[in-house]
Each structure stands twice: as structure tokens, then as C-alpha cells.
Gaussian input, Z-matrix of N, CA and C with variables (Angstrom, degrees):
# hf/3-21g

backbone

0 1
 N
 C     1     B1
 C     2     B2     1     A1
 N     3     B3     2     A2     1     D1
 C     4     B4     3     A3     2     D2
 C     5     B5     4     A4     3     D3
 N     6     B6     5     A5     4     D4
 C     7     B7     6     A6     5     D5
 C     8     B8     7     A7     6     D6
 N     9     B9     8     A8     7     D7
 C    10    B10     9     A9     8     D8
 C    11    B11    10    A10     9     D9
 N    12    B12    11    A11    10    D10
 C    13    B13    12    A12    11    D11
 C    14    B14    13    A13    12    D12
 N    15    B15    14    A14    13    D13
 C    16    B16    15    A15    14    D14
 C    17    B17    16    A16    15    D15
 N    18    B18    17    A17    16    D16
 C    19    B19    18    A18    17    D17
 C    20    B20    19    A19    18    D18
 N    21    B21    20    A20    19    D19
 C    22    B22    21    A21    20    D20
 C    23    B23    22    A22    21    D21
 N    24    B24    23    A23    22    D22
 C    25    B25    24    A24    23    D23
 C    26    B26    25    A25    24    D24
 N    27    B27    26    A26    25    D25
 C    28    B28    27    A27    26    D26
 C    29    B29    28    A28    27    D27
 N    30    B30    29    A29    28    D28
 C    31    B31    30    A30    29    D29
 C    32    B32    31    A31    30    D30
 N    33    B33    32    A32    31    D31
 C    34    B34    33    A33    32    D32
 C    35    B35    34    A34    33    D33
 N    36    B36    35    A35    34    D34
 C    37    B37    36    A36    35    D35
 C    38    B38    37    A37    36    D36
 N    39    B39    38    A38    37    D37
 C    40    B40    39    A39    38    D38
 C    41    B41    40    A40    39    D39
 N    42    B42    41    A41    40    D40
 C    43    B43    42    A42    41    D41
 C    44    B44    43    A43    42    D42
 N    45    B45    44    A44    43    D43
 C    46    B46    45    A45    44    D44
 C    47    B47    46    A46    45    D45
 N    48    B48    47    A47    46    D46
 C    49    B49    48    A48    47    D47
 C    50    B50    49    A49    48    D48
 N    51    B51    50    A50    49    D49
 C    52    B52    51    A51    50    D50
 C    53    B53    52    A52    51    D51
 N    54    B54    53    A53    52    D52
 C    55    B55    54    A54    53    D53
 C    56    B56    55    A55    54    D54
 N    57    B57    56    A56    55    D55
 C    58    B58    57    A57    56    D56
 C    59    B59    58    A58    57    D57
 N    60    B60    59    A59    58    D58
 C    61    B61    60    A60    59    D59
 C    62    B62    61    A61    60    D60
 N    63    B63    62    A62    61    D61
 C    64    B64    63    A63    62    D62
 C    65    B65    64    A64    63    D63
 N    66    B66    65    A65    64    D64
 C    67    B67    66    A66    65    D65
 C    68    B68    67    A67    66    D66
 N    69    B69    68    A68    67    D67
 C    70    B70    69    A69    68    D68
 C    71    B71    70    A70    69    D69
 N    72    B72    71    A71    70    D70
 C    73    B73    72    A72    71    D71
 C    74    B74    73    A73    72    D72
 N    75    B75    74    A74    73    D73
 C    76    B76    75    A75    74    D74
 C    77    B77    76    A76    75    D75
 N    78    B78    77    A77    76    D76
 C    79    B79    78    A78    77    D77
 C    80    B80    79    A79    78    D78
 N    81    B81    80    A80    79    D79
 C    82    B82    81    A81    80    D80
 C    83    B83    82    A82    81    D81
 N    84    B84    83    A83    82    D82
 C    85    B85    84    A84    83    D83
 C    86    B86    85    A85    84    D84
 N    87    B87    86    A86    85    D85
 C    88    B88    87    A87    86    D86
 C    89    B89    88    A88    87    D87
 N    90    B90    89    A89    88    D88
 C    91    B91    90    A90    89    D89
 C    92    B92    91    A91    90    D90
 N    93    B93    92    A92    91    D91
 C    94    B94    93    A93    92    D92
 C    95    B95    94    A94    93    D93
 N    96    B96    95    A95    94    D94
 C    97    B97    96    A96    95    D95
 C    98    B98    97    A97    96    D96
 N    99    B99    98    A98    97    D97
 C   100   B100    99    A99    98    D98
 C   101   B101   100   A100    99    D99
 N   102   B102   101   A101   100   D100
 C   103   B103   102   A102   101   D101
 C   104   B104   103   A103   102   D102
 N   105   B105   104   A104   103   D103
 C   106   B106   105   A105   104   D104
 C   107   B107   106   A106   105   D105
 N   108   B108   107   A107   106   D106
 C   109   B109   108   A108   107   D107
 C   110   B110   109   A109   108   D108
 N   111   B111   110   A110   109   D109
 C   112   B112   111   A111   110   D110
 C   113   B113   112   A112   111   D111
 N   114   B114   113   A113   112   D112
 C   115   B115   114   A114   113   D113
 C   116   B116   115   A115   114   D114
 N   117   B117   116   A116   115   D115
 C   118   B118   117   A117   116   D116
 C   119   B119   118   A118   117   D117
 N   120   B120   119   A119   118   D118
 C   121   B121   120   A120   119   D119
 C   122   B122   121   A121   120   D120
 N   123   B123   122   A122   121   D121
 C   124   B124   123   A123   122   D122
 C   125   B125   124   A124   123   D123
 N   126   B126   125   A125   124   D124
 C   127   B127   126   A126   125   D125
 C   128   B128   127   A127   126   D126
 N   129   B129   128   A128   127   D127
 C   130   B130   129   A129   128   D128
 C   131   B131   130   A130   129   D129
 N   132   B132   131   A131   130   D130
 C   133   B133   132   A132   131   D131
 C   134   B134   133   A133   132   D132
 N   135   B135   134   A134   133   D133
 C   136   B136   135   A135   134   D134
 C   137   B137   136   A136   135   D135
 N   138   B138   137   A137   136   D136
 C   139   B139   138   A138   137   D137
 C   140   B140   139   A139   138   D138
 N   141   B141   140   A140   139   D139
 C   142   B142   141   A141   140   D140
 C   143   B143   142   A142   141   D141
 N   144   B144   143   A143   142   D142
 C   145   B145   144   A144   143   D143
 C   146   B146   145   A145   144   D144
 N   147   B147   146   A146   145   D145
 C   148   B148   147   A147   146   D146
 C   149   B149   148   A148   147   D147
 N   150   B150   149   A149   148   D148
 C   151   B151   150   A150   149   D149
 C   152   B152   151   A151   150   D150
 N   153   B153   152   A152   151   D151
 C   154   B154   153   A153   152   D152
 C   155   B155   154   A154   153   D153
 N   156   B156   155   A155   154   D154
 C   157   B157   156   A156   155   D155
 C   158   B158   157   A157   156   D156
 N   159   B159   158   A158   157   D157
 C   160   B160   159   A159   158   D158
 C   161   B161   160   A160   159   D159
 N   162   B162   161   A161   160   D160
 C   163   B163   162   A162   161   D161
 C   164   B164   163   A163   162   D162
 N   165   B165   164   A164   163   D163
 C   166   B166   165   A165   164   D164
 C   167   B167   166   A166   165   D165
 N   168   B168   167   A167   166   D166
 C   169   B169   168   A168   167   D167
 C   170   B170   169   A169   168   D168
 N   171   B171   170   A170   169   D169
 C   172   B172   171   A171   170   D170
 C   173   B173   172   A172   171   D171
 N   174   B174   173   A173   172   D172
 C   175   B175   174   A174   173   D173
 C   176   B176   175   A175   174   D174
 N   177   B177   176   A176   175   D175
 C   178   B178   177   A177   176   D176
 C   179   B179   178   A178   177   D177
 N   180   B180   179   A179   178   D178
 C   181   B181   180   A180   179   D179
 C   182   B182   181   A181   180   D180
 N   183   B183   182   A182   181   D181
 C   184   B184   183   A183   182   D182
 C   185   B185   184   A184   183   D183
 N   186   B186   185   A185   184   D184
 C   187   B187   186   A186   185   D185
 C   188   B188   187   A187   186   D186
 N   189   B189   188   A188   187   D187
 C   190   B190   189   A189   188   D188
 C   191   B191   190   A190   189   D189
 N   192   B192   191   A191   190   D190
 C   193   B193   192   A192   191   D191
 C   194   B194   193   A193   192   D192
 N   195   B195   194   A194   193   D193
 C   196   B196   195   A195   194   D194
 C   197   B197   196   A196   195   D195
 N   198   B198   197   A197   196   D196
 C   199   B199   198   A198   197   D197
 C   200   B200   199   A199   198   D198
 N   201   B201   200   A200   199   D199
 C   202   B202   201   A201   200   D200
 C   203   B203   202   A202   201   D201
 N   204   B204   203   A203   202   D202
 C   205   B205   204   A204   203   D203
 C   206   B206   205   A205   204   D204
 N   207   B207   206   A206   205   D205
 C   208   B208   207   A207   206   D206
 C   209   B209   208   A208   207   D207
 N   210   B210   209   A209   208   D208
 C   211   B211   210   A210   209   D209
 C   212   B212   211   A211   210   D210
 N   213   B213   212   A212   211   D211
 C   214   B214   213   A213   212   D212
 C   215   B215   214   A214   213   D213
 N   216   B216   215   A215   214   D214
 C   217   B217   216   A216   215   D215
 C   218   B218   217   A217   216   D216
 N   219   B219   218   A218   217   D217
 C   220   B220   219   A219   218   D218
 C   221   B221   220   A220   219   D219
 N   222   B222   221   A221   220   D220
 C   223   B223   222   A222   221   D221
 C   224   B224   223   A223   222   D222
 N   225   B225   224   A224   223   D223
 C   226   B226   225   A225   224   D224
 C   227   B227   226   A226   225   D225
 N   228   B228   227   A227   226   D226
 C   229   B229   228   A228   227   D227
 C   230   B230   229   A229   228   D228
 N   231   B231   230   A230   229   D229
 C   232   B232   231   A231   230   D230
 C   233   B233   232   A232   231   D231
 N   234   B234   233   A233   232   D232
 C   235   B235   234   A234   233   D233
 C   236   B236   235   A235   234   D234
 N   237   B237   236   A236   235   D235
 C   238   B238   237   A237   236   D236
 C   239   B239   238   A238   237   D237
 N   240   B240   239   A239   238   D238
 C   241   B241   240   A240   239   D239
 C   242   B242   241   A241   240   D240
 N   243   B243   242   A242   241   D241
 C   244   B244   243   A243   242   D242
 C   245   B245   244   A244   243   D243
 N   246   B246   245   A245   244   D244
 C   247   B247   246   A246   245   D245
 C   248   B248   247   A247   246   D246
 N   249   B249   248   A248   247   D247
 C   250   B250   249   A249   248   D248
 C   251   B251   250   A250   249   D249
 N   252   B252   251   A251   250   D250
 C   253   B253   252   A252   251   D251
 C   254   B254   253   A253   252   D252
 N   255   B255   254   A254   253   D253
 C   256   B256   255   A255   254   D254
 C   257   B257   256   A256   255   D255
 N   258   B258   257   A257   256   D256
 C   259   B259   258   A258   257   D257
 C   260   B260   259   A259   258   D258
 N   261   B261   260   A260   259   D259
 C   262   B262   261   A261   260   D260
 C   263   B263   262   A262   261   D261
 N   264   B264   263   A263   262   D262
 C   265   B265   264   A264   263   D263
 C   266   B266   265   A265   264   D264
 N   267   B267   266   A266   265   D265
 C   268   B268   267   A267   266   D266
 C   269   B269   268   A268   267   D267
 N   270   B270   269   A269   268   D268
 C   271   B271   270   A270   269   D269
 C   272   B272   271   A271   270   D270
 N   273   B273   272   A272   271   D271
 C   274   B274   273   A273   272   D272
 C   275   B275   274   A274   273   D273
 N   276   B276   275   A275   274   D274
 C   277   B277   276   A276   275   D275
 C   278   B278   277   A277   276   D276
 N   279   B279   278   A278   277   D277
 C   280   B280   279   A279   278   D278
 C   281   B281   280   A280   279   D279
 N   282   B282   281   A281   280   D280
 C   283   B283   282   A282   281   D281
 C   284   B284   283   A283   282   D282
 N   285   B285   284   A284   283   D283
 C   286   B286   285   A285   284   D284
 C   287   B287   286   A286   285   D285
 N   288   B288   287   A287   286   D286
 C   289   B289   288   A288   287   D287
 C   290   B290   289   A289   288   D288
 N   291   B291   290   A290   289   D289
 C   292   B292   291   A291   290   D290
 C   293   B293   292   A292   291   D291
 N   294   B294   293   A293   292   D292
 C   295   B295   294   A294   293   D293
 C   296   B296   295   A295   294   D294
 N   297   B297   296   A296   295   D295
 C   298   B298   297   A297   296   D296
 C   299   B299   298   A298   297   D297
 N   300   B300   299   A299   298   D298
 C   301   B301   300   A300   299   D299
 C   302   B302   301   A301   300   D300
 N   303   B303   302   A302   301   D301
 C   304   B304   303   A303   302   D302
 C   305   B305   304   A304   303   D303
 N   306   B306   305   A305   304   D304
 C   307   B307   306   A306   305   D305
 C   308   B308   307   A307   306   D306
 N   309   B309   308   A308   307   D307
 C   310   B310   309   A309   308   D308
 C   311   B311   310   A310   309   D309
 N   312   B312   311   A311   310   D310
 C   313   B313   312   A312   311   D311
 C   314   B314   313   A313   312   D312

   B1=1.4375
   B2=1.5305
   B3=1.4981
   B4=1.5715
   B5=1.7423
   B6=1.0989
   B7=1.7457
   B8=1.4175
   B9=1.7438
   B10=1.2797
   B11=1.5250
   B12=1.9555
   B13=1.5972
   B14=1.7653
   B15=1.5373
   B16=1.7724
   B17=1.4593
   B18=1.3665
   B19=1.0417
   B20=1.9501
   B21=1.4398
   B22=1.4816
   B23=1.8322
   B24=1.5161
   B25=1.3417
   B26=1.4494
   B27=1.2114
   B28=1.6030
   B29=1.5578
   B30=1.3740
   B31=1.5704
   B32=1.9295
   B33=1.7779
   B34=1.7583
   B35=1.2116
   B36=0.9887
   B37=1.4378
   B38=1.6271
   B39=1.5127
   B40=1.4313
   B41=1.8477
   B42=1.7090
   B43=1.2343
   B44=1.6805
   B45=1.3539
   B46=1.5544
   B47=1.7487
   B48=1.4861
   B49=1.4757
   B50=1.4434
   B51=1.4703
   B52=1.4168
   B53=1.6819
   B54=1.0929
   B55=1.7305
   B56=1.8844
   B57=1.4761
   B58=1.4556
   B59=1.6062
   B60=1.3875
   B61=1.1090
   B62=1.3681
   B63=1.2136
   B64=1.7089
   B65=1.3996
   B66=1.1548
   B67=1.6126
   B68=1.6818
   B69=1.2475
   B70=2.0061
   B71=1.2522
   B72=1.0662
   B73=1.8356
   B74=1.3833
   B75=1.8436
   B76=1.0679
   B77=1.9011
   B78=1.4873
   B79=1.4260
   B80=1.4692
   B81=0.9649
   B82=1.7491
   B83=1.6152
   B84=1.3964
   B85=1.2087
   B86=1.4887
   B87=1.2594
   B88=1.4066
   B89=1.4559
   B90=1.1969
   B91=1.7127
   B92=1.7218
   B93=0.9851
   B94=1.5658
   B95=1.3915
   B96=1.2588
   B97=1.4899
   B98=1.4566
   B99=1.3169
   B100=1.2963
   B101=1.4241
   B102=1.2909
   B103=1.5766
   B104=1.9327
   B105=2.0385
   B106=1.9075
   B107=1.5126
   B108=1.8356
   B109=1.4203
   B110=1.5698
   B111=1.7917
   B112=1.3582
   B113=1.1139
   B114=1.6236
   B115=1.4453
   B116=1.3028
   B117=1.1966
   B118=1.5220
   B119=1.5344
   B120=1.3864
   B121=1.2833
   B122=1.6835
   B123=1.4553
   B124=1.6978
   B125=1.7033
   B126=0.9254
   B127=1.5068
   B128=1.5093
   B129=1.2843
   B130=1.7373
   B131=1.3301
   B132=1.7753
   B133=1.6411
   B134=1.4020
   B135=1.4672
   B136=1.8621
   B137=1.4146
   B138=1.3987
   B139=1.6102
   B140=1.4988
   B141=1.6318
   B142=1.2665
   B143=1.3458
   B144=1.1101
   B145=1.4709
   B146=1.7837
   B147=0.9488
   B148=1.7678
   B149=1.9874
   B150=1.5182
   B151=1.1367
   B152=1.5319
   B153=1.5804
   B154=1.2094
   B155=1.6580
   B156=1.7835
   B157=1.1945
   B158=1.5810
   B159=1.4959
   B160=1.4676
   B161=2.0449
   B162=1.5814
   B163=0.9806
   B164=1.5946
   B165=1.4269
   B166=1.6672
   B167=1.8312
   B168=1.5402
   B169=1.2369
   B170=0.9316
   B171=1.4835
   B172=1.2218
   B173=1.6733
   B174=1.3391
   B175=1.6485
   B176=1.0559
   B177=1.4351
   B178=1.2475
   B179=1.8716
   B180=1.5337
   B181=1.7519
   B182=1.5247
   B183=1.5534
   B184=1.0321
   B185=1.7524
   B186=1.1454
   B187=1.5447
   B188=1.5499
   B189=1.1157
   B190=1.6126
   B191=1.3393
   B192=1.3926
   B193=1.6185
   B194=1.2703
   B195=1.5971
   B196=1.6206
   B197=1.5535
   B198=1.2857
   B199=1.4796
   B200=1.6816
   B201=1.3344
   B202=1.2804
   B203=0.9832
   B204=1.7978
   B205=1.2387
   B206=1.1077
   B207=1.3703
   B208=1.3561
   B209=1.6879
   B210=1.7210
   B211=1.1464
   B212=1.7212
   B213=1.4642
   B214=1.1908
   B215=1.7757
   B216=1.1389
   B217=1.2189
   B218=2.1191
   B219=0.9125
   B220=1.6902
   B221=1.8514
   B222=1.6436
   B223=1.3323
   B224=1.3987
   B225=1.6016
   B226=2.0046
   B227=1.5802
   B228=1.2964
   B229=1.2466
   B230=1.4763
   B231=1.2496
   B232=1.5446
   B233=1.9070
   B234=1.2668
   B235=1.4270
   B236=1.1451
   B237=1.1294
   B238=1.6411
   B239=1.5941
   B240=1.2765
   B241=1.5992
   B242=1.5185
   B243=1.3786
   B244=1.4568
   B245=1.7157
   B246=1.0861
   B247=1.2525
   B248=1.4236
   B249=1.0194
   B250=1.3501
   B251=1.6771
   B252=0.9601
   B253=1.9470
   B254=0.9852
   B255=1.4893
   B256=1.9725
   B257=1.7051
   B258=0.9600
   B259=1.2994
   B260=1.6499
   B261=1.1611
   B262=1.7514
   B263=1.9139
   B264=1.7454
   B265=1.0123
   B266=1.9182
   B267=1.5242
   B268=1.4286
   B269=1.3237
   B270=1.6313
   B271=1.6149
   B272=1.2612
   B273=1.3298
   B274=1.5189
   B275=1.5270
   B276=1.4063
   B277=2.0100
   B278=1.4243
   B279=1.6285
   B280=1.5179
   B281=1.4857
   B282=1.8902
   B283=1.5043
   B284=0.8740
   B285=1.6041
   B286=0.9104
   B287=1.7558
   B288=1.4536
   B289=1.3708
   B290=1.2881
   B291=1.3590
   B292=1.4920
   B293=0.9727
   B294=1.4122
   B295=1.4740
   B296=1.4760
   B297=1.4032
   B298=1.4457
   B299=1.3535
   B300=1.4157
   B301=2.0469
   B302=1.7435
   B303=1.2050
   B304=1.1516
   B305=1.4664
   B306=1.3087
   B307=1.4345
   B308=1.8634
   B309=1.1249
   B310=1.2374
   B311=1.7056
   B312=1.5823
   B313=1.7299
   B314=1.4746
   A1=111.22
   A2=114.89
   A3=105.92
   A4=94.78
   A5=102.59
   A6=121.60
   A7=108.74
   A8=112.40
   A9=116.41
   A10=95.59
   A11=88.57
   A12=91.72
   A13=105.37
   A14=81.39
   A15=92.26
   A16=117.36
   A17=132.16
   A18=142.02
   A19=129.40
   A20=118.00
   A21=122.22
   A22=88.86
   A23=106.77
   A24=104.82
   A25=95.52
   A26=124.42
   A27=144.07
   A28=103.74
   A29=111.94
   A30=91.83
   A31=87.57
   A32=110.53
   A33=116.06
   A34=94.60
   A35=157.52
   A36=173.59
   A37=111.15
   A38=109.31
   A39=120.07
   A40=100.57
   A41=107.35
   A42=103.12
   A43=122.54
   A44=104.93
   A45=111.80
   A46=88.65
   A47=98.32
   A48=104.96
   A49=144.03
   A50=118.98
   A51=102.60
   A52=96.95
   A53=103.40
   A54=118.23
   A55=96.33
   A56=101.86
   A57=84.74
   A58=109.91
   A59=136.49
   A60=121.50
   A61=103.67
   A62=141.57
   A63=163.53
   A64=112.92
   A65=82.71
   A66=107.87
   A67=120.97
   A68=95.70
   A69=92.15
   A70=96.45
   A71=122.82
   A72=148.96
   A73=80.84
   A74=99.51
   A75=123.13
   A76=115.02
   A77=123.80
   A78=112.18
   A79=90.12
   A80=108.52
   A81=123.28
   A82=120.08
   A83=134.64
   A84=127.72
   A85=129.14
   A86=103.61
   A87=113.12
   A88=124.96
   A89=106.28
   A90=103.18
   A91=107.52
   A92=122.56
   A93=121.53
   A94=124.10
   A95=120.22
   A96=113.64
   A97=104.48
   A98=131.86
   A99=151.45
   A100=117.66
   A101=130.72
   A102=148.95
   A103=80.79
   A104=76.34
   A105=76.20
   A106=100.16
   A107=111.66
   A108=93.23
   A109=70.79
   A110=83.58
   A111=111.56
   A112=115.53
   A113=131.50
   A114=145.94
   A115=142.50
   A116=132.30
   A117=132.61
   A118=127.40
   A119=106.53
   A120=101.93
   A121=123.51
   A122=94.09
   A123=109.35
   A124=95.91
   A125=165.90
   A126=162.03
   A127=101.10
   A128=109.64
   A129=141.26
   A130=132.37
   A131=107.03
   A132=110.62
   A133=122.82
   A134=138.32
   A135=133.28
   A136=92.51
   A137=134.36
   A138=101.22
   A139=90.00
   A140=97.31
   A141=151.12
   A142=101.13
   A143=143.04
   A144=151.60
   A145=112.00
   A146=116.01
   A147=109.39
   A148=104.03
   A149=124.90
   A150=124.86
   A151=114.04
   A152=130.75
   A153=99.06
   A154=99.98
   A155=81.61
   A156=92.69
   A157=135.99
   A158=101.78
   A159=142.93
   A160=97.54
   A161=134.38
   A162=114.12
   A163=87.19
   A164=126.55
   A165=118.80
   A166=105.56
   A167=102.65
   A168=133.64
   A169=111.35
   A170=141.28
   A171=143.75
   A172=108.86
   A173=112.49
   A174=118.17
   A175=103.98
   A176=114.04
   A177=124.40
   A178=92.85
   A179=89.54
   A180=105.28
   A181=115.75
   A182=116.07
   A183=103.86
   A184=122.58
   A185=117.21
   A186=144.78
   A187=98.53
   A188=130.02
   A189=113.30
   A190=116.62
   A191=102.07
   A192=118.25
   A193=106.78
   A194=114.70
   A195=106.89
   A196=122.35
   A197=99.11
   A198=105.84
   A199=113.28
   A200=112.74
   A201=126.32
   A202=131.90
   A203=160.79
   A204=170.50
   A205=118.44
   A206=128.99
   A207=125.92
   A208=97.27
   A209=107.29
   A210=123.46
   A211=116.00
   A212=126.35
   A213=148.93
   A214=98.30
   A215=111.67
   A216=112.78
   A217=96.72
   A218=96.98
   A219=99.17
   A220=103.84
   A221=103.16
   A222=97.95
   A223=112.94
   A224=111.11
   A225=98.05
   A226=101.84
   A227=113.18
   A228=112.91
   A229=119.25
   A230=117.47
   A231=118.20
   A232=129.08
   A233=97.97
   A234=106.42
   A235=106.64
   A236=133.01
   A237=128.63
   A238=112.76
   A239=97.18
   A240=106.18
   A241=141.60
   A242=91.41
   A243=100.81
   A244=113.67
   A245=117.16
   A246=128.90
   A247=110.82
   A248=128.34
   A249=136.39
   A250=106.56
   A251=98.00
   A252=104.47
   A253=108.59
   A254=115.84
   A255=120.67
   A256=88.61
   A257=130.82
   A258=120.35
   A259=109.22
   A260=103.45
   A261=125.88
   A262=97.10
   A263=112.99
   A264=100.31
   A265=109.09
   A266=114.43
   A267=130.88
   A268=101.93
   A269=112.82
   A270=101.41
   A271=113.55
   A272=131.83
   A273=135.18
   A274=126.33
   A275=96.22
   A276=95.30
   A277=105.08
   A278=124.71
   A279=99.96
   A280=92.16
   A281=109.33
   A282=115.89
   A283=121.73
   A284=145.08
   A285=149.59
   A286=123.61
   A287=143.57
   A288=112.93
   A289=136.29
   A290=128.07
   A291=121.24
   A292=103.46
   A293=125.89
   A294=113.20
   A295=116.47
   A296=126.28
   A297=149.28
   A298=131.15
   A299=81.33
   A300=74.80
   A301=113.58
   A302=130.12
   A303=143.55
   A304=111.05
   A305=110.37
   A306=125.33
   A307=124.22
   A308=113.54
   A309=109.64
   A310=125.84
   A311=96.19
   A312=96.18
   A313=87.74
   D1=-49.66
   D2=-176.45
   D3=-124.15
   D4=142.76
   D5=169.41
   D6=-114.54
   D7=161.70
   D8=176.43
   D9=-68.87
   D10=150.01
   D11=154.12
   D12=100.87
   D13=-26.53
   D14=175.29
   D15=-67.33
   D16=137.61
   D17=157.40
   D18=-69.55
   D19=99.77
   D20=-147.56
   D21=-111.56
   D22=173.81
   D23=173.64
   D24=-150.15
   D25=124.67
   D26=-177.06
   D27=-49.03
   D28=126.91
   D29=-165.82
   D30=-130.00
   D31=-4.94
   D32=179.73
   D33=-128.84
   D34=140.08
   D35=-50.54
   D36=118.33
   D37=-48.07
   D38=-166.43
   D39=-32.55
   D40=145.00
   D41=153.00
   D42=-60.61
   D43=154.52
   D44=173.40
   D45=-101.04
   D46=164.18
   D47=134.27
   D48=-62.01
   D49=129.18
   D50=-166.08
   D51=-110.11
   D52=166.50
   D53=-179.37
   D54=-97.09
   D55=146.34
   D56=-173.12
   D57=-78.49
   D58=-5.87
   D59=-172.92
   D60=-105.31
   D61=63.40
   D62=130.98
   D63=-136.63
   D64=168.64
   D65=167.41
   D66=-141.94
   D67=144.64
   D68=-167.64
   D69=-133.17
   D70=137.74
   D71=174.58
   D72=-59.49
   D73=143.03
   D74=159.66
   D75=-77.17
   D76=147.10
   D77=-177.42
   D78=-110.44
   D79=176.55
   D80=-178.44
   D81=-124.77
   D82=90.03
   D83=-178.22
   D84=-50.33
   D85=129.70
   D86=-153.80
   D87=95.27
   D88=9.48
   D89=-162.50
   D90=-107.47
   D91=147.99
   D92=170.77
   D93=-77.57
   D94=137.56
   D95=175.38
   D96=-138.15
   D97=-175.46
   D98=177.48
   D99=-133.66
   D100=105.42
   D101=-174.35
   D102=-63.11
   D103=134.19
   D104=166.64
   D105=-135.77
   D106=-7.15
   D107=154.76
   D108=-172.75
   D109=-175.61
   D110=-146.29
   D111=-154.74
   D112=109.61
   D113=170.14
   D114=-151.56
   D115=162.76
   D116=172.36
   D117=-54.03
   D118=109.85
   D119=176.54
   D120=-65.62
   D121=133.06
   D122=-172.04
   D123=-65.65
   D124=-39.64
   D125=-130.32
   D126=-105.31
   D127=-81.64
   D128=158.59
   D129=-62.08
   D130=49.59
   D131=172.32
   D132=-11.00
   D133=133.24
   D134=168.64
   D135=83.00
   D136=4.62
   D137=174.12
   D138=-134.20
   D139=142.53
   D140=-136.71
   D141=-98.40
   D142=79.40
   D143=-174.32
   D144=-68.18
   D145=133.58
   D146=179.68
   D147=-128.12
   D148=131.27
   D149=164.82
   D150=-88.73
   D151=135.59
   D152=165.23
   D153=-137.36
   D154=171.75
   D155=-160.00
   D156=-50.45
   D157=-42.05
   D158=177.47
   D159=-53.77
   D160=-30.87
   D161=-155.04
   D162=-145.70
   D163=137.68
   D164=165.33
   D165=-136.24
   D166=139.73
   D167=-168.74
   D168=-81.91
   D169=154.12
   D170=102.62
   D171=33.07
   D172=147.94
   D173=141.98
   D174=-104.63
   D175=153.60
   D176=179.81
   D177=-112.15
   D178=127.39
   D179=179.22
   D180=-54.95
   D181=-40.64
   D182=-165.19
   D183=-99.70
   D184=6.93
   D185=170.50
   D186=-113.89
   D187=-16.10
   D188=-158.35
   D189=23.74
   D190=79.37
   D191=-178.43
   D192=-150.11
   D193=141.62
   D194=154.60
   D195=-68.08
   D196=142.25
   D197=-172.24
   D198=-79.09
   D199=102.60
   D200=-176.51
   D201=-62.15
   D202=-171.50
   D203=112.51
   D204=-49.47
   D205=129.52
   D206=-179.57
   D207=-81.91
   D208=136.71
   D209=-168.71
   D210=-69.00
   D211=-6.54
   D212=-176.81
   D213=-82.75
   D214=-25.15
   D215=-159.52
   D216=-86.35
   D217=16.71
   D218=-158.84
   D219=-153.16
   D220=142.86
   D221=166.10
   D222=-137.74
   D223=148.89
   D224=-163.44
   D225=-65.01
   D226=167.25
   D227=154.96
   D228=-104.73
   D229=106.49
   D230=177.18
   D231=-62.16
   D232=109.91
   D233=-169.12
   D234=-70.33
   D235=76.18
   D236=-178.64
   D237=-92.31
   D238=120.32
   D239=162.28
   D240=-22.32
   D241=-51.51
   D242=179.00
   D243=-103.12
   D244=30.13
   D245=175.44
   D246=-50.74
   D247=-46.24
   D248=179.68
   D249=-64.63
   D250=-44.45
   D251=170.83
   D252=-54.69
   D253=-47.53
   D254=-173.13
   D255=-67.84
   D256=-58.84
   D257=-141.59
   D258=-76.21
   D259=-18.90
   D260=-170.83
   D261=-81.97
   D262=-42.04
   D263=-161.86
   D264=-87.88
   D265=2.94
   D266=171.21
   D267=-75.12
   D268=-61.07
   D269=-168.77
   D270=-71.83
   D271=-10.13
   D272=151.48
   D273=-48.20
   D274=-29.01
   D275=164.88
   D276=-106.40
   D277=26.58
   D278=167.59
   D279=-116.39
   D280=139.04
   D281=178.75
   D282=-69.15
   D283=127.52
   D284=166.46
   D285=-61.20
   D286=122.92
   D287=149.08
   D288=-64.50
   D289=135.22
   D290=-169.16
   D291=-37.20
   D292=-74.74
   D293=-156.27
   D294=-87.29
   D295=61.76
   D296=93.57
   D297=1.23
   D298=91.85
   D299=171.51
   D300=-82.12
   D301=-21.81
   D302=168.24
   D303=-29.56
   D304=108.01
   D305=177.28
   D306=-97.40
   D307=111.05
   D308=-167.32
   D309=-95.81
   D310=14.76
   D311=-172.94
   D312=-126.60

């Protein structure tokens, strides 16, 4: 689902609980980041840990690991090519009133 290098956008913000021996960067909803690696959390088998680039953690002593983001907490943003096509072919079904100054090319 997510690779390094990918561009993600914070979509949970909520505080977690923290353990007192780390500390974890706050993320900001709505905000962009960049995955700089990526693994399984040792605690919580199946969940999907993400580092990014923009923010660095704590090690955690007893994994000797940086303490990651749960990958739920984030969604990629897909760089699609023709984005401009998608976006051109939406404002094409919204009606305009003639006298519209709104320019669409």
C-alpha cells in the first residue's frame, strides 16, 4: 500500500498514548509528508508502521527502533498525470450562469 518516497497526507491527527520512555512528533491533519521507511510494528502484530521524512522520533530502547506512525493514520496522495483532465472534466458538469465571469480554459 505505501512505499518509500511516497507522498502521504495526515488524514488522524488524534493524540496516541505515549509510553513514558519516548517521545513522538506531533503530525498535523491535513499536512503532507514523505514515507522514508517502512515496517511492522514489534508490539501490535499487522500494523503497518510508516517513518517520515519531515518528522524523526525517539528510539525506542527496547526494539531499537524509531518509533513510527501507524500507517492508518495517513493516505497516499496519488500523482496522477492526467489530473488536470479529471479536474477539467468536473468543472465541465458544473453550470455556469451566463453572465459569469468564470473562465474555464
Amino acid at each position: 500500500m505505501f512505499k518509500i518516497g511516497q507522498k502521504v497526507v495526515c488524514i488522524d491527527d488524534k493524540p496516541r498514548k505515549n509510553r513514558p520512555n519516548f517521545t513522538i512528533k506531533p503530525i498535523k491533519k491535513n499536512s503532507t509528508y514523505t514515507i522514508r521507511g517502512i515496517y511492522e510494528s514489534a508490539t501490535h502484530p499487522g500494523v503497518v508502521c510508516i517513518l517520515l521524512e519531515e518528522l524523526v522520533n525517539s528510539i525506542d530502547k527496547k526494539w531499537n527502533k524509531e518509533i513510527g506512525y501507524d500507517s492508518t493514520r495517513f493516505k497516499p496522495i496519488d500523482m496522477i498525470d492526467d489530473s488536470i483532465e479529471w479536474a477539467e472534466s468536473i468543472l465541465s458538469e458544473i453550470l455556469l450562469p451566463e453572465e459569469s465571469n468564470v473562465c474555464l480554459n
